[in-house]
C-alpha positions in Angstrom: 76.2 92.3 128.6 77.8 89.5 130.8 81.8 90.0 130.4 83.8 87.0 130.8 87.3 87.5 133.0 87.8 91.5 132.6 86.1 94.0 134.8 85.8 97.9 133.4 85.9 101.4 135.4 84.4 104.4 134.9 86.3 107.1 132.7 87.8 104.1 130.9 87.4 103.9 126.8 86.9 100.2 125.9 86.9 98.4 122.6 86.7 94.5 122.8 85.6 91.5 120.1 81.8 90.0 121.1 81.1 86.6 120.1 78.4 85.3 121.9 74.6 85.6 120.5 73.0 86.7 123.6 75.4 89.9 123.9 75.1 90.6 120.1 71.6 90.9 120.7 71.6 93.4 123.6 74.3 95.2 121.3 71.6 95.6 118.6 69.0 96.6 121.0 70.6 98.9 122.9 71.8 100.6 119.5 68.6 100.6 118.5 67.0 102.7 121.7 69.6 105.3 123.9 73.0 103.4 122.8 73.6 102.0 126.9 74.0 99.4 128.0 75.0 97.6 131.8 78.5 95.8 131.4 79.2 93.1 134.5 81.5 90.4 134.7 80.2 87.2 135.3 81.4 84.8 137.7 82.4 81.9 136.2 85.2 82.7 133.3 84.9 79.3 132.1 81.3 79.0 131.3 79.9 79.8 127.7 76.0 80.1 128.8 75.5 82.7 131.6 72.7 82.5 134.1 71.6 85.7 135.9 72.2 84.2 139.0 76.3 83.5 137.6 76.9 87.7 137.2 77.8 90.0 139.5 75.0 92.6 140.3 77.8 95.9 140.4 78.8 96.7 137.2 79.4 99.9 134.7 76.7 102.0 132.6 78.3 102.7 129.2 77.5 104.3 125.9 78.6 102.7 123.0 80.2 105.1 120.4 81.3 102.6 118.0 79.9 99.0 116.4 82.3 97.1 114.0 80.9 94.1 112.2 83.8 91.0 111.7 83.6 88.6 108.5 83.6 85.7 111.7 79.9 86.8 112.7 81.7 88.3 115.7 81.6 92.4 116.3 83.6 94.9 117.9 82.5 97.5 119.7 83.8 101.0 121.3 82.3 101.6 124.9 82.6 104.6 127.0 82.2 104.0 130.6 79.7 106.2 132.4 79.3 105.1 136.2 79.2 102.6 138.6 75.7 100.9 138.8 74.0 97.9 140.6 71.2 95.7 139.4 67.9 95.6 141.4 66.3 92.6 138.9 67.0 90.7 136.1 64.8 90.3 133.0 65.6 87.4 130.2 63.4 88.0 127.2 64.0 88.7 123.4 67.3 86.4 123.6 68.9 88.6 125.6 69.3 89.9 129.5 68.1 92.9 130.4 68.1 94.7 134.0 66.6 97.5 136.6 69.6 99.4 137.5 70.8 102.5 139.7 73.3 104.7 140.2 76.0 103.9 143.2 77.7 107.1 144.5 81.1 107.3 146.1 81.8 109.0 148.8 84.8 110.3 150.7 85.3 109.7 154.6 85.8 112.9 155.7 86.8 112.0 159.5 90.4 111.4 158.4 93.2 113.7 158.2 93.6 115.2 155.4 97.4 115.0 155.5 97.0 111.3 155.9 94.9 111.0 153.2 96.9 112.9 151.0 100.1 110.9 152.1 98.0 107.7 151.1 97.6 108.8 147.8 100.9 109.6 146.9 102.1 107.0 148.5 99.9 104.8 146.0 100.9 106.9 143.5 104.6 105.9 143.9 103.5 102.2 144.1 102.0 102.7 140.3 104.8 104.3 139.1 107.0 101.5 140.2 104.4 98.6 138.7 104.8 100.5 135.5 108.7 100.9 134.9 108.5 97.0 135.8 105.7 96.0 133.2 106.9 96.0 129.5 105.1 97.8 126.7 103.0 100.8 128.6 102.3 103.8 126.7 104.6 106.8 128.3 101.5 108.5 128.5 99.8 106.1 131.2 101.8 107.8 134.4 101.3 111.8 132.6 98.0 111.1 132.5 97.5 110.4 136.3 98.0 113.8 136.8 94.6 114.8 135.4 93.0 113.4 138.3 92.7 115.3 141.9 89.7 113.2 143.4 90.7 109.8 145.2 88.2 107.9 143.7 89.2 109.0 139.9 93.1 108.3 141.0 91.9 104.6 142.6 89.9 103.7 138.8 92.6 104.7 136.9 95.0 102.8 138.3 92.5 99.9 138.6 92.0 100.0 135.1 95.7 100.4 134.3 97.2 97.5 136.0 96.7 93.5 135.5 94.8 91.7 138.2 93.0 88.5 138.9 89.0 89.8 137.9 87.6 89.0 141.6 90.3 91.5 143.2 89.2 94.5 140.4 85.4 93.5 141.0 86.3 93.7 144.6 87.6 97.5 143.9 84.7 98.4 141.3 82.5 97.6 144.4 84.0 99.9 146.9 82.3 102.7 147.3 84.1 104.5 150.3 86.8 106.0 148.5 89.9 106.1 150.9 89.1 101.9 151.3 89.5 101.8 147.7 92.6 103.4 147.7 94.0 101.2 150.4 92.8 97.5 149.1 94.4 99.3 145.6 97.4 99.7 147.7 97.7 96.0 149.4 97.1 94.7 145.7 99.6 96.6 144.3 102.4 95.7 146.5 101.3 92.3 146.3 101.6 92.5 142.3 105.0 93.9 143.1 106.6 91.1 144.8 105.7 89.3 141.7 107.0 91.3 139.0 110.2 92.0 140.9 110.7 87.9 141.0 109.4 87.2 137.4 112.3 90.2 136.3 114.7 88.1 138.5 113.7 85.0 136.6 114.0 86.9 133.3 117.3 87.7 133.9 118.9 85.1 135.0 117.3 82.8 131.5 118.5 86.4 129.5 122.3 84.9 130.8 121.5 81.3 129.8 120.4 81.8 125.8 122.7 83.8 124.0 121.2 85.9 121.4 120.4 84.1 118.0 119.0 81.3 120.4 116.9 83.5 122.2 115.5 85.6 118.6 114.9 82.2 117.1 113.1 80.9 120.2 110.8 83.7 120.8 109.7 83.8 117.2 108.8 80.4 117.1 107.2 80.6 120.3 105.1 83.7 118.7 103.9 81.1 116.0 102.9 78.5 118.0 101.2 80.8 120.4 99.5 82.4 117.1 98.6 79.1 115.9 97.1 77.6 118.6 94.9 80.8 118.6 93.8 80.4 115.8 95.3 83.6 114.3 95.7 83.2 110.3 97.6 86.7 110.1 100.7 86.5 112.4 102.3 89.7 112.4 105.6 88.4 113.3 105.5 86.4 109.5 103.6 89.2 107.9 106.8 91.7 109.4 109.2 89.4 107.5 107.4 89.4 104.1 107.5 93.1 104.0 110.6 93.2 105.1 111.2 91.0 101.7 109.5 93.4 99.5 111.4 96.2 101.3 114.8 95.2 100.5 113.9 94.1 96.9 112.6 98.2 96.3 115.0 100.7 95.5 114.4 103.8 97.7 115.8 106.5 99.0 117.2 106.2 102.8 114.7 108.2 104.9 111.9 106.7 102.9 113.5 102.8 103.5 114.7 103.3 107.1 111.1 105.1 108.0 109.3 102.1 106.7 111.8 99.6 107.9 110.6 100.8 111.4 107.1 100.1 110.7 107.8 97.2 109.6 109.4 96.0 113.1 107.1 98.3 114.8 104.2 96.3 113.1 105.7 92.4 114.4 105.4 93.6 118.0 101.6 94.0 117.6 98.7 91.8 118.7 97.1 90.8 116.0 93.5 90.9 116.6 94.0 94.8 118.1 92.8 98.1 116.1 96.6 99.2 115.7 97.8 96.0 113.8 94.9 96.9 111.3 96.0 100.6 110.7 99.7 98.8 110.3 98.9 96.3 107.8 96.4 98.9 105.8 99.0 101.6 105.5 102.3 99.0 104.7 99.7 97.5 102.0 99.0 100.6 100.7 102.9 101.4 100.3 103.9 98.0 98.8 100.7 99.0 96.3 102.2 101.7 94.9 104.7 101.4 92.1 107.7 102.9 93.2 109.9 101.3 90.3 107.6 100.9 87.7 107.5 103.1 84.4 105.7 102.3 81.6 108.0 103.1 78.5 107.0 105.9 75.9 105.7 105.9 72.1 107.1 108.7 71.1 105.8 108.0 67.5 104.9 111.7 65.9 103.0 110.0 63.1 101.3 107.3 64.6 99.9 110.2 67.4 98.5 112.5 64.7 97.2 109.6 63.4 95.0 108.8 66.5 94.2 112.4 67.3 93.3 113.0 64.0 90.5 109.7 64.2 88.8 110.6 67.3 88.7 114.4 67.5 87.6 116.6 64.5 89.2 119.9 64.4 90.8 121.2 67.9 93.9 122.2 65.5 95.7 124.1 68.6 95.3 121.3 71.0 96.6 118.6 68.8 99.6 121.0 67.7 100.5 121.7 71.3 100.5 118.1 72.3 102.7 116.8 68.7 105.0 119.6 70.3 105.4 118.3 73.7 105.9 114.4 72.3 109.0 116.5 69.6 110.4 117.8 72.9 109.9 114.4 74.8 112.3 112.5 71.6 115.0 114.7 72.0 114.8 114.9 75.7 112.9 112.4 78.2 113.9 114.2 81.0 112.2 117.5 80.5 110.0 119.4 82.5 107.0 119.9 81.2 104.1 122.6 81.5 101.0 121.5 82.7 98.5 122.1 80.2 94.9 123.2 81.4 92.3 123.0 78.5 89.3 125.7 78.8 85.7 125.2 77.4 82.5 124.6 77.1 80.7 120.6 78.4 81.5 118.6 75.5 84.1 120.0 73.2 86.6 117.1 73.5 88.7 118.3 76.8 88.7 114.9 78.6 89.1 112.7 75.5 91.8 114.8 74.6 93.7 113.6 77.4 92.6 109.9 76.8 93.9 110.3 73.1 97.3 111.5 74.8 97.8 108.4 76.8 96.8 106.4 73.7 99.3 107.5 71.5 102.2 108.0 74.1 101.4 104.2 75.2 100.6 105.3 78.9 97.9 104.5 81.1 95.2 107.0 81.4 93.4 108.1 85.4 91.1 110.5 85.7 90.5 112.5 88.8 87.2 114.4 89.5 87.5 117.4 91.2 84.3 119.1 90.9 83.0 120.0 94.6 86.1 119.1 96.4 86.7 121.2 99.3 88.6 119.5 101.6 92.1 119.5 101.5 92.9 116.1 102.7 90.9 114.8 99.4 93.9 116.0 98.3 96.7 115.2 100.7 95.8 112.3 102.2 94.6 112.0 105.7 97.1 111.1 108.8 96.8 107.2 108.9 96.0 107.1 112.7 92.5 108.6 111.8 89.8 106.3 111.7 89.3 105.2 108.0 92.1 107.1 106.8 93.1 107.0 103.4 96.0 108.7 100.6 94.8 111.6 98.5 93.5 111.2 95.3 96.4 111.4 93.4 98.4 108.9 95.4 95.2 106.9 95.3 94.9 107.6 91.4 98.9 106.4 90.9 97.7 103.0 93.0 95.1 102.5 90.5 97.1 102.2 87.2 100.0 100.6 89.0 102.5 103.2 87.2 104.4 106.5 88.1 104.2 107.8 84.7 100.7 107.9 83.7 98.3 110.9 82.1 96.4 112.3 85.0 93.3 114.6 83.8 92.6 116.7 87.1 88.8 117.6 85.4 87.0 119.7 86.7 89.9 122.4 88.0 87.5 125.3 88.0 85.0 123.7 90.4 87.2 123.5 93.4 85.5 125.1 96.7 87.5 125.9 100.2 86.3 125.7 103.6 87.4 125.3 107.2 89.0 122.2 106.1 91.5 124.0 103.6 92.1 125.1 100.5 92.3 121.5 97.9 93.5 124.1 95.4 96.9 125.0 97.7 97.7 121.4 97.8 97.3 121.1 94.2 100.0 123.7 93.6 102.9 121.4 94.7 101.6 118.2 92.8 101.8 120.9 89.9 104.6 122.4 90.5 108.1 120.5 88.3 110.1 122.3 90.8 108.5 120.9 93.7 106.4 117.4 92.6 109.4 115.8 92.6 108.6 114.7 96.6 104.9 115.3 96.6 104.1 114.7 100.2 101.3 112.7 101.1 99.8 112.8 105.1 98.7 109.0 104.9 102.1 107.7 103.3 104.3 110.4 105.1 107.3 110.0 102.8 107.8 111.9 99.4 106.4 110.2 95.8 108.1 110.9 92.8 105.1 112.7 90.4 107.8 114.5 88.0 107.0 111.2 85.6 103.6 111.7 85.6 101.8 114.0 82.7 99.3 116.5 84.4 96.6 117.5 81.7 93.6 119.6 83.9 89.9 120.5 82.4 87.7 123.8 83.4 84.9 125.5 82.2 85.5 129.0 82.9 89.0 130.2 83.3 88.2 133.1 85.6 87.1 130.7 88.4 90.6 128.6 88.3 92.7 129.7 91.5 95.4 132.6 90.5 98.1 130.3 92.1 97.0 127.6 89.8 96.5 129.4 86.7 100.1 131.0 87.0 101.5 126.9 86.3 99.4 125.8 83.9 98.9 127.0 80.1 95.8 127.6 79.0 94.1 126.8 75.7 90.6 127.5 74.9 88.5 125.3 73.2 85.1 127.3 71.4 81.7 125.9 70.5 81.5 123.5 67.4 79.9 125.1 64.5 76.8 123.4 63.3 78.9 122.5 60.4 81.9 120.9 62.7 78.5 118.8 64.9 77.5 117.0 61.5 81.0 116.6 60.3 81.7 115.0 63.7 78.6 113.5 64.0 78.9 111.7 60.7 82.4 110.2 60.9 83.3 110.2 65.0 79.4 109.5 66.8 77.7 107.3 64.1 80.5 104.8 63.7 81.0 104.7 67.4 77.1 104.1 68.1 76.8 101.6 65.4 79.2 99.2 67.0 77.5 100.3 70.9 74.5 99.6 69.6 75.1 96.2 67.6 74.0 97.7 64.4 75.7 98.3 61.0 75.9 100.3 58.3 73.4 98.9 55.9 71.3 97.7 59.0 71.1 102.0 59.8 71.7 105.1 57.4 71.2 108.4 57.4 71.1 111.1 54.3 73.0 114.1 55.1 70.1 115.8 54.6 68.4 114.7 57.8 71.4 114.2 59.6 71.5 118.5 59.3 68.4 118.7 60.4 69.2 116.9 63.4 72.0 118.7 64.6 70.0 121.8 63.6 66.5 120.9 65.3 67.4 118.4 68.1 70.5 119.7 69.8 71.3 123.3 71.0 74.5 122.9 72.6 78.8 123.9 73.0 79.6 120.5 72.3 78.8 117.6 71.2 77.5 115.3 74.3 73.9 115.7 73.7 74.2 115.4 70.0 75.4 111.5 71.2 72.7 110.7 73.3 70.5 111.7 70.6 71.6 110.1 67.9 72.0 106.6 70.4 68.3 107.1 71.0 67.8 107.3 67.1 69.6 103.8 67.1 67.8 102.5 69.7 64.2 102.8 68.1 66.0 102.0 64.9 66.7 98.1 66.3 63.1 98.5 68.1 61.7 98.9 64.7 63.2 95.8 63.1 62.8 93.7 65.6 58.9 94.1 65.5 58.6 95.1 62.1 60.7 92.1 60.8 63.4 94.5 58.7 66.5 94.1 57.8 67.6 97.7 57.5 65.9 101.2 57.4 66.9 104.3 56.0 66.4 107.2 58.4 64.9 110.2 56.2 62.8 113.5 57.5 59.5 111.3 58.2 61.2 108.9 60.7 63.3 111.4 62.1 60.5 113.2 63.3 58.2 110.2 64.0 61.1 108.6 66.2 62.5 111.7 67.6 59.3 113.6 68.2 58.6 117.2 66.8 61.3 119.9 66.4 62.8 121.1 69.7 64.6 124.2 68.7 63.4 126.6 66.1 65.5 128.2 63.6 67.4 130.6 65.4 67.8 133.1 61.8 67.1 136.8 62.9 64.6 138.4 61.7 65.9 141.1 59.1 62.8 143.4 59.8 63.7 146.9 61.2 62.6 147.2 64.5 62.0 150.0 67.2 63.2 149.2 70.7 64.6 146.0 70.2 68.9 145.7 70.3 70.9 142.3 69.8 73.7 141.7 72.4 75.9 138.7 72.8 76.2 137.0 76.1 79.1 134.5 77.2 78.0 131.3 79.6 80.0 128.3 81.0 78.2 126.2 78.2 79.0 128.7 75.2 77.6 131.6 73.5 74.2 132.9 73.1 72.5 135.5 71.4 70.9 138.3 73.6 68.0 140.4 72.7 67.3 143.5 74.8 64.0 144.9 74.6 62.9 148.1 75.6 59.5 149.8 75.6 58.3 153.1 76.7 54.7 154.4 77.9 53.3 157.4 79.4 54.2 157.5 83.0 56.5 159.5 85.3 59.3 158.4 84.7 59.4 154.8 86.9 62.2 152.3 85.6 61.6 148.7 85.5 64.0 146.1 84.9 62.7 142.5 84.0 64.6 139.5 83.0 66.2 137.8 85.9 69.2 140.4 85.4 71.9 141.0 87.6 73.3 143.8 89.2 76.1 144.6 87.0 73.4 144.4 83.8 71.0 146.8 86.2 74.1 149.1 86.5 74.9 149.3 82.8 70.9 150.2 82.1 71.6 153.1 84.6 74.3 154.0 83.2 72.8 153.8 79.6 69.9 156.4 81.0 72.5 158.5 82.6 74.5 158.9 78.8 70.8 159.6 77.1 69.6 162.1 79.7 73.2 164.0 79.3 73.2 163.8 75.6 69.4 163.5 75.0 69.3 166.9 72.2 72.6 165.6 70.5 70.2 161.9 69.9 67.4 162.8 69.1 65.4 162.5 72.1 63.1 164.5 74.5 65.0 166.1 77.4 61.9 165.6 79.4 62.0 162.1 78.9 62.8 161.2 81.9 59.5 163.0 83.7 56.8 161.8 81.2 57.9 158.4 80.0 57.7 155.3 82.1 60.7 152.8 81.2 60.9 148.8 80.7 63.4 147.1 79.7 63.4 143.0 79.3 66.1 140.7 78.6 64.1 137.4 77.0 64.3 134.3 79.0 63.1 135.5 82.3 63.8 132.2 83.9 67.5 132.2 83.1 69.8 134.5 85.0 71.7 137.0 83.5 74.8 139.4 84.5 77.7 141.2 83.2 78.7 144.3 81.9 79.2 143.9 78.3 75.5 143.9 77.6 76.1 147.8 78.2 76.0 148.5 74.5 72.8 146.5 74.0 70.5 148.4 76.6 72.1 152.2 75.4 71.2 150.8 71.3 67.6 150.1 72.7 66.6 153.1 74.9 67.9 154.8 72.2 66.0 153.7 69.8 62.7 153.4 72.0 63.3 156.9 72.9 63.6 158.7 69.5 61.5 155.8 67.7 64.7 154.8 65.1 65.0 151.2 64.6 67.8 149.1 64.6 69.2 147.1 62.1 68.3 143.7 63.3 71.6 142.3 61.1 73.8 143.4 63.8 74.5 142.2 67.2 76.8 144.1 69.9 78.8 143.7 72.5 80.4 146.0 74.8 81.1 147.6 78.6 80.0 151.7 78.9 81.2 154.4 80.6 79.7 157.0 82.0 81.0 159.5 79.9 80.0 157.1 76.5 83.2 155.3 76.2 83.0 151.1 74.9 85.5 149.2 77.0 86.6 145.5 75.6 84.8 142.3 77.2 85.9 138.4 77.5 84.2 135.2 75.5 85.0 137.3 72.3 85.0 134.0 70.1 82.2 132.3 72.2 80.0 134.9 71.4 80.8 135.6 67.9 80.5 131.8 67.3 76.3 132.5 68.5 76.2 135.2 66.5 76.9 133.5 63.4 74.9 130.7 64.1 72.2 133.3 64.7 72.1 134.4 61.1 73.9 137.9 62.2 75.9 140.1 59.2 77.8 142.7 61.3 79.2 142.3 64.5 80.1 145.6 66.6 82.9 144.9 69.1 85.7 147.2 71.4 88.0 149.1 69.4 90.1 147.0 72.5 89.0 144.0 71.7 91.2 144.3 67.9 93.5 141.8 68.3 91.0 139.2 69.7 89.3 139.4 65.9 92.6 137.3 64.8 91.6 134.4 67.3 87.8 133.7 66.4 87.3 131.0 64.2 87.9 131.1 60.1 84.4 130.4 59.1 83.1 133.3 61.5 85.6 135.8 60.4 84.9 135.0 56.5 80.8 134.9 56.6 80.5 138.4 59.6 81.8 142.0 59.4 83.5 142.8 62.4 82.8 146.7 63.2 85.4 148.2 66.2 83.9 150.9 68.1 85.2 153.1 70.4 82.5 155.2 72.0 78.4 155.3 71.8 78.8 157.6 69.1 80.1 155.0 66.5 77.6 152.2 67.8 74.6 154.3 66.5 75.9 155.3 64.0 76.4 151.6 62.8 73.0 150.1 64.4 70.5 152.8 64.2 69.0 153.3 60.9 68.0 157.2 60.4 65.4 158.4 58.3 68.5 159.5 55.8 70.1 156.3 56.2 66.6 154.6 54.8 66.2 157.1 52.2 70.4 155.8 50.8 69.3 152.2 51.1 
């Protein structure tokens, strides 16, 4: 690639615009193959079309790191300079020249004195130095850097490549290959340049005297516009400076903020603007003058009017809507409070985000949603510095740009999902964006002054409590939302997900209908789910082949009834889930607790002659292998006292099976389950297939309380289950399972092994009562 007026070095890093076709081309292909490519300067700076014979045959071997395409079909590219090289032929094909090259090695005379040498160089050295405090606008680090070098020729390129020459004397140095000649023709051309700058500082001076100072501002800034102009340069940063400046003044901010971005702003009109830095400038003061740092949205604080729209788009959720009436009662008597974040717990499809939506709605706030599911780098979160390349705020700085507010409803979903790695924790820069005492100045890297966020309204979404940070959890309160009933699904489904599809789907309500009938059997057949997402998507798909069916069938309306359902829908995908009321040996129902709700959990055990193997099937977990041990242990120790051989253990193979291989399965409070089951394999009494368990063991027999108490009662009841047996610790949790579950099941407390047979084992005598 021919350059045109600028000669490079090795060790330099070089980015510069490229406009011709011919060198876009031998950008492509090199970028295409090993990324080099041969930069010399051609001859003639003047002439648009090079010839072969117009460039000089010395040049640099580069790599290019970095290709940046320009809206003006022009590119930019990012060049690190390898070595000098020399052309042995020139190839033209493909639209683009091409060459033979090899390497050119310095070398160092070696017949000189060393002391002279050395002398040379610092003597050189001091000439730089002096060229530098003259020259305007070098980086401080330019002269610190020299000191990096302790070879000649190193010293004699950087200084080449660091000071302002006509192209033939730096050619003239690139193609000097005896180092200490280098370093004395770098010498005679620095003292030269010397003379020069010294008399142009004179000159300086002396017109500094004759233009007094508002002469001299207004003179230099015009001059900066015509020089822009005739350039060709539609964004003058000189004009851009001023219009911030503008939109500065008219912002009312604190001090350290305004005087920090004052200075950028100044900073920003001393900048070339076709260079890399005047883009990060103009990004990042965009970015700022984006964000509302005035604006608040004003508040419906309207107690009637918000129980009104909670009320029409969530059915049931009684806690949540109570707890967000309370904080709008609060927010009327005092707009200034500061408010706990609230963090709402459930299974997929229970209502968490629309919650918050329904929140913004009736407050009259905007609504942004941030995703946090997989985020493990903290910067998602903070922002990154903006002299990275492609830097960028965090997402909450990025979310407040969005709605153009600082008082909106931010859901943070997905709180339980956050991961860590060597990039930091996101969850430890979430704490002070959470924290009333502290949000106040949330501190973003990009920005690097402190936003207000004490106006905004945090409302954060998980799944599972236990995976939310402790730091985390400690600010936020928690409520749990439990699985719809099947009852709450075609309640919801009826007056919420119908009416809303309908109008999705352009139908209406005599074009579609639905008995109640059939809409149960729907809910009860079709979906097995927490909430109520799939239930949507199903009944959309049910609307779907509805307008299918009129449009070729030439109907106005159809009535959806147990024929169509299952001639649209397809057969019944879940069976009826009612247990089985038949005594059986060997078999124990649990309860298990999942991210996505409760299920039900059968544990079956079966035993064969053998001697005495164990085998544990299922896709269990260790903590579920461990409670079977354990359960084996309690028999073996008590084996006379149930009933069973004390031999057992000997004669008797073992296996026990959770249903469901393919799904794993851990936890301890399937404990109860496996002891019921060996038990009952063991001494051949069956179990009362009405009742489902839960519960931790001990060695010793003892039933210590679990979690997802309401979870899995809710799968219970769907189940068909009449008695529940739960901890004697898990008492007060009774209070906080759902009304329908507490009215239709017996809840049994038990406090050791003892009182769970006696409730789920049915003895000959017990038989013989019922």
């Amino acid at each position: 690639m021919p350059l045109r007026g600028f000669v490079a070095f090795p060790g330099m890093m070089v980015n510069f615009d490229i406009g011709r076709k011919k060198s876009i081309l031998a950008v492509e292909e090199a970028m295409n193959s090993n990324q080099l490519i041969f930069l010399a300067t051609q001859k003639d700076i003047k002439s648009n079309i090079v010839e072969k014979n117009q460039i000089y045959k010395v040049g640099i071997l580069a790599k290019i790191k970095h290709v940046l395409k320009q809206e003006d079909s022009c590119i930019r590219i990012l060049v690190d300079c390898i070595c000098r090289a020399e052309v042995k032929e020139f190839f033209e094909d493909k639209g683009f020249i091409s060459a033979d090259i090899f390497e050119l090695e310095e070398f160092e005379n070696k017949r000189e004195n060393r002391v002279f040498v050395k002398a040379f160089v610092r003597k050189t050295q001091e000439l730089f130095a002096e060229y530098l405090s003259l020259m305007s606008k070098v980086p401080e680090d330019v002269i610190l850097n020299m000191d990096k070098f302790s070879e000649i020729g190193k010293i004699s390129d950087y200084i080449s490549s660091n000071i302002v020459l006509d192209f033939e004397k730096k050619q003239c140095l690139l193609e000097e290959l005896d180092t200490l000649k280098r370093m004395e023709k770098l010498s005679l051309f620095l003292s030269q340049e010397l003379e020069i700058l010294k008399c142009e500082n004179i000159i300086g001076l002396k017109l500094k005297q004759a233009i007094d100072d508002s002469q001299k501002d207004y003179f230099l800034r015009e001059q900066m516009r015509v020089i822009a102009k005739e350039l060709g340069e539609e964004n003058d940063p000189l004009t851009e400076s001023e219009e911030y400046i503008k939109k500065l003044k008219q912002l009312k901010l604190p001090k350290d903020t305004f005087e920090k971005i004052y200075k950028e702003c100044k900073n920003f009109s001393k900048i070339h603007a076709s260079s890399s830095e005047a883009n990060v400038v103009r990004t990042y003061l965009d970015t700022f003058f984006s964000l509302p740092w005035n604006k608040i949205s004003k508040d419906i604080l309207d107690l009637e009017k918000a129980k009104e729209i909670l009320n029409q788009e969530h059915y049931g959720l009684k806690k949540v809507k109570d707890r967000i009436l309370e904080f709008l009662a609060v927010r009327k008597f005092s707009s200034d409070v500061k408010g706990q974040i609230i963090c709402l717990v459930g299974p997929p499809g229970v209502g968490k985000t629309s919650i918050a939506k329904s929140l913004a709605k009736s407050m009259g706030r905007k609504y942004v949603r941030i995703s946090l599911g997989g985020v493990s780098d903290e910067s998602e979160i903070r922002g990154h510095r903006k002299t990275y390349l492609g830097a960028m705020p965090g997402r909450i700085i990025n979310a407040i740009k969005q709605v153009k507010v600082k008082n909106p409803v931010i859901l943070l979903d997905e709180i339980d999902k956050l991961t860590q790695n060597y990039h930091g924790d996101p969850s430890s820069a979430l704490l002070e964006a959470l924290d009333p005492e502290q949000n106040r100045e949330f501190y973003d890297r990009y920005l690097e002054v402190p936003f207000d966020l004490s106006k905004a309204i945090f409302i954060a979404t998980a799944n599972n409590e236990d995976d939310i940070p402790e730091p985390l959890y400690d600010r936020m309160e928690v409520i749990n939302l439990t699985s719809y009933t099947n009852e709450e699904k075609f309640y919801i489904a009826k007056n919420h997900i119908i009416p809303k599809q309908l109008s999705q789907n352009g139908l209406t309500e005599k074009m579609f209908s639905i008995n109640d009938t059939t809409l149960e059997k729907l809910v009860k057949f079709y979906t097995k789910e927490a909430g109520v997402r799939n239930l949507e998507r199903t009944i959309a798909s049910l609307m779907r082949k509805t307008a299918k069916f009129l449009i070729e069938n030439n109907k106005k309306s159809l009535k959806i009834n147990d024929k169509k359902l299952e001639e649209f829908l397809g057969p019944k995908k879940y069976k009826n889930e009612k247990i089985d009321s038949k005594e059986t040996i060997g078999v124990a129902r649990g309860m298990a607790w999942t991210s996505l709700g409760g299920e039900s959990l059968p544990i079956e055990v079966l035993t064969m002659k053998g001697k005495g193997d164990i085998q544990i099937t299922g896709s269990l977990g260790d903590v579920m292998k461990e409670s079977a041990q354990l359960a084996i242990s309690y028999i073996r120790s008590n084996a006379i006292k149930l009933g069973v051989k004390s031999d057992f253990y000997k004669n008797l193979d073992i296996h026990i099976h959770a249903p469901e291989g393919a799904v794993p399965k851990d936890g301890p409070s399937a404990g109860v389950t496996m002891a019921t089951a060996l038990v009952s394999a063991l001494s051949k009494t069956p179990v009362d297939q009405n009742l489902a368990m839960t519960g931790e063991i001990t060695l010793k027999g003892d039933v210590l309380p679990i979690g997802g108490l309401k979870e899995k009662t809710m799968a219970a009841y769907i189940s068909g289950i009449k008695s529940i047996l739960v901890p004697y610790g898990n008492k007060s949790d009774i209070e906080k399972v759902d009304k329908i579950v507490r009215d239709s099941v017996n809840f049994i407390t038990v406090k050791n092994l003892k009182d769970v047979f006696k409730n789920a084992l049915i003895s000959k005598e017990k038989r013989k009562t019922d």
